[in-house]
C-alpha positions as CSV (number, residue, x, y, z in Angstrom):
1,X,0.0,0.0,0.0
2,X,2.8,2.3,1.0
3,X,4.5,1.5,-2.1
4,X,2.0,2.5,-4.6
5,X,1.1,5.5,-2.6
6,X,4.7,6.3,-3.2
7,X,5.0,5.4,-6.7
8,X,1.5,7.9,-7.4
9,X,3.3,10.7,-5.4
10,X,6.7,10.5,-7.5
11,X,4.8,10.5,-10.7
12,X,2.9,13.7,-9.8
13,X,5.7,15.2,-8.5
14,X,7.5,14.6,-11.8
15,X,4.3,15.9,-13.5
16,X,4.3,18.8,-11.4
17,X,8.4,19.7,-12.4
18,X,7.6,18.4,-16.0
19,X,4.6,21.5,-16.5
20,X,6.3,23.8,-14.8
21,X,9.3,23.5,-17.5
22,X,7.1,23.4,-20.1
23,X,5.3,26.8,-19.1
24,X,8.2,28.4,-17.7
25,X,10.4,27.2,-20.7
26,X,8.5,29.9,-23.3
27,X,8.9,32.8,-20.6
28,X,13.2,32.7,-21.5
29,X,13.1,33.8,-25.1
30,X,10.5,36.4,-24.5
31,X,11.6,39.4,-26.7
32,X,14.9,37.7,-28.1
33,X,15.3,37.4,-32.2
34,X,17.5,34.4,-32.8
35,X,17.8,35.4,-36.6
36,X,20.4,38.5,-34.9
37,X,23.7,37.6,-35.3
38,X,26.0,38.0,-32.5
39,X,27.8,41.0,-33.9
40,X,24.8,42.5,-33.8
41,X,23.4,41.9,-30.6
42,X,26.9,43.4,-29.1
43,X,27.1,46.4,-31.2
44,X,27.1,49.3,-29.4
45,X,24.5,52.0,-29.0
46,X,26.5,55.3,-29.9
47,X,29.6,56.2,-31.0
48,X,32.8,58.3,-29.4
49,X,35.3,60.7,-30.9
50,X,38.7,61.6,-29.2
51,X,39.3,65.3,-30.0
52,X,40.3,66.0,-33.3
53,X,38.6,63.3,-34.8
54,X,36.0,65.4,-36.2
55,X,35.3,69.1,-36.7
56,X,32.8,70.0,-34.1
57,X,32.1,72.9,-35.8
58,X,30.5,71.4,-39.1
59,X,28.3,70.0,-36.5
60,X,24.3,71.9,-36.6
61,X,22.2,72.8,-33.6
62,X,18.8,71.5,-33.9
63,X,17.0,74.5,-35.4
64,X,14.3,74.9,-32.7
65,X,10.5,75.9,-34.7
66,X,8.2,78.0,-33.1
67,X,4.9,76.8,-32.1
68,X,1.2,77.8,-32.5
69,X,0.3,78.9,-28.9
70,X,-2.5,77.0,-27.6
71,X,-5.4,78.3,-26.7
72,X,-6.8,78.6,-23.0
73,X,-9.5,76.1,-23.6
74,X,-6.8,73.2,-25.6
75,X,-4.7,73.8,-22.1
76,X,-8.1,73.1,-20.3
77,X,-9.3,70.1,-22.4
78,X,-5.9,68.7,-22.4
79,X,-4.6,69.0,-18.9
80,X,-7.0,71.3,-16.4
81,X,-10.3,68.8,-16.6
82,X,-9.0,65.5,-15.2
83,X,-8.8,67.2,-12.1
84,X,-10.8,71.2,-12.5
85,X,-14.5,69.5,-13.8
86,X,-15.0,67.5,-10.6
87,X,-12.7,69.4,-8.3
88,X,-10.5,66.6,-7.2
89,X,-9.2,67.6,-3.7
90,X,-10.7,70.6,-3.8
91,X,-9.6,71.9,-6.9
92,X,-12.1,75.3,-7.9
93,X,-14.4,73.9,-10.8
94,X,-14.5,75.1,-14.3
95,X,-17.0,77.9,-14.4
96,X,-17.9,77.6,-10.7
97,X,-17.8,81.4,-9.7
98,X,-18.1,81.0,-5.7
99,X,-15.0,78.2,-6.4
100,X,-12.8,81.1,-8.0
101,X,-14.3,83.8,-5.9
102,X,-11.7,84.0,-3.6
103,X,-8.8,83.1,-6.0
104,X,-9.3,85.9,-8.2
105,X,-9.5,88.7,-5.8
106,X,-5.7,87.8,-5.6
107,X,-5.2,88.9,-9.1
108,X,-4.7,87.0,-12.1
109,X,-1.0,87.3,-11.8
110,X,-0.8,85.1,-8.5
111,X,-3.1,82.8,-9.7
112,X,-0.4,81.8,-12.7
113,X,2.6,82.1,-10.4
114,X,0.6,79.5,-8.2
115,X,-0.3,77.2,-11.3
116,X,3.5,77.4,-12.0
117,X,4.6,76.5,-8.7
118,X,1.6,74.1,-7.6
119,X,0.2,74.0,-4.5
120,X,-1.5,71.4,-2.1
121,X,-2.5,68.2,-4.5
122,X,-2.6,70.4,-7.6
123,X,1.8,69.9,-9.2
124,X,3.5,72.7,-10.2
125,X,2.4,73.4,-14.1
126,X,-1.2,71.1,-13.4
127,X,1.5,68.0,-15.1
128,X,1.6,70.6,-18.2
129,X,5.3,70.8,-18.7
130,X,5.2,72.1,-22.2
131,X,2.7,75.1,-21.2
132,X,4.3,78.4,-21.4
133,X,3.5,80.9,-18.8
134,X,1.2,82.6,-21.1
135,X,-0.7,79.3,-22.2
136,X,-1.5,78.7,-18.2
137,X,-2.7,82.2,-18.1
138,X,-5.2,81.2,-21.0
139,X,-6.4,78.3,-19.3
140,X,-7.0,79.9,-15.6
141,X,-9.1,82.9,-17.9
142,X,-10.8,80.0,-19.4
143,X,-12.1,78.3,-16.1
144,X,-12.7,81.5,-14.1
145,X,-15.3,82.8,-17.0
């Protein structure tokens, strides 16, 4: 009795480690292309120059092109409502007057020095790095009419 009991458990043990190398066995290759040839797979990234080696001077800046300001409302849609519609953690609501009340008696020039800074749960630029200072100002006239 003892003996076939043992004989059942080694086979589902063996089972046991036989599926588990089967499903774990696909997991290895995840994300690897065997038809890369070694020379490839250890190229390097970039490249470096000792001085001299080139003439940094034939070498162009990126030629930075100006952008179309957004408008107050794009800023809004974009950024401001996740959080100014609902007035997550007490954030004023768009168009609620008695929310920006307060807030605008300050003057509209602390109320974008605030939105560039942050303040309480609200980070500094609302999460809108690429907003110039002008583009924030849009967006507060936008929620405060």
């Amino acid at each position: 009795m003892y003996f076939k009991n043992s004989v059942a458990a080694i086979i589902v043990i063996f089972a046991i480690i036989f599926g588990a190398k089967t499903f774990f066995s696909g997991l290895i290759h995840v994300g690897y292309d065997d038809n890369l040839t070694l020379a490839e797979r250890i190229q390097p990234f970039g490249q470096v120059y000792l001085e001299g080696d080139i003439d940094v001077n034939a070498i162009k800046a990126p030629v930075k092109t100006a952008t179309k300001a957004r408008s107050g409302e794009q800023i809004y849609t974009t950024t401001c409502a996740s959080c100014h519609s609902v007035g997550v953690l007490g954030a004023p609501k768009f168009g609620n007057k008695a929310d920006w009340a307060p807030r605008v008696k300050r003057g509209i020039a602390d109320l974008v020095k605030v939105a560039i800074t942050g303040t309480g749960a609200m980070p500094p630029r609302g999460t809108c790095m690429d907003c110039s200072d002008d583009e924030l100002k849009a967006a507060i006239d936008h929620m405060t009419k």
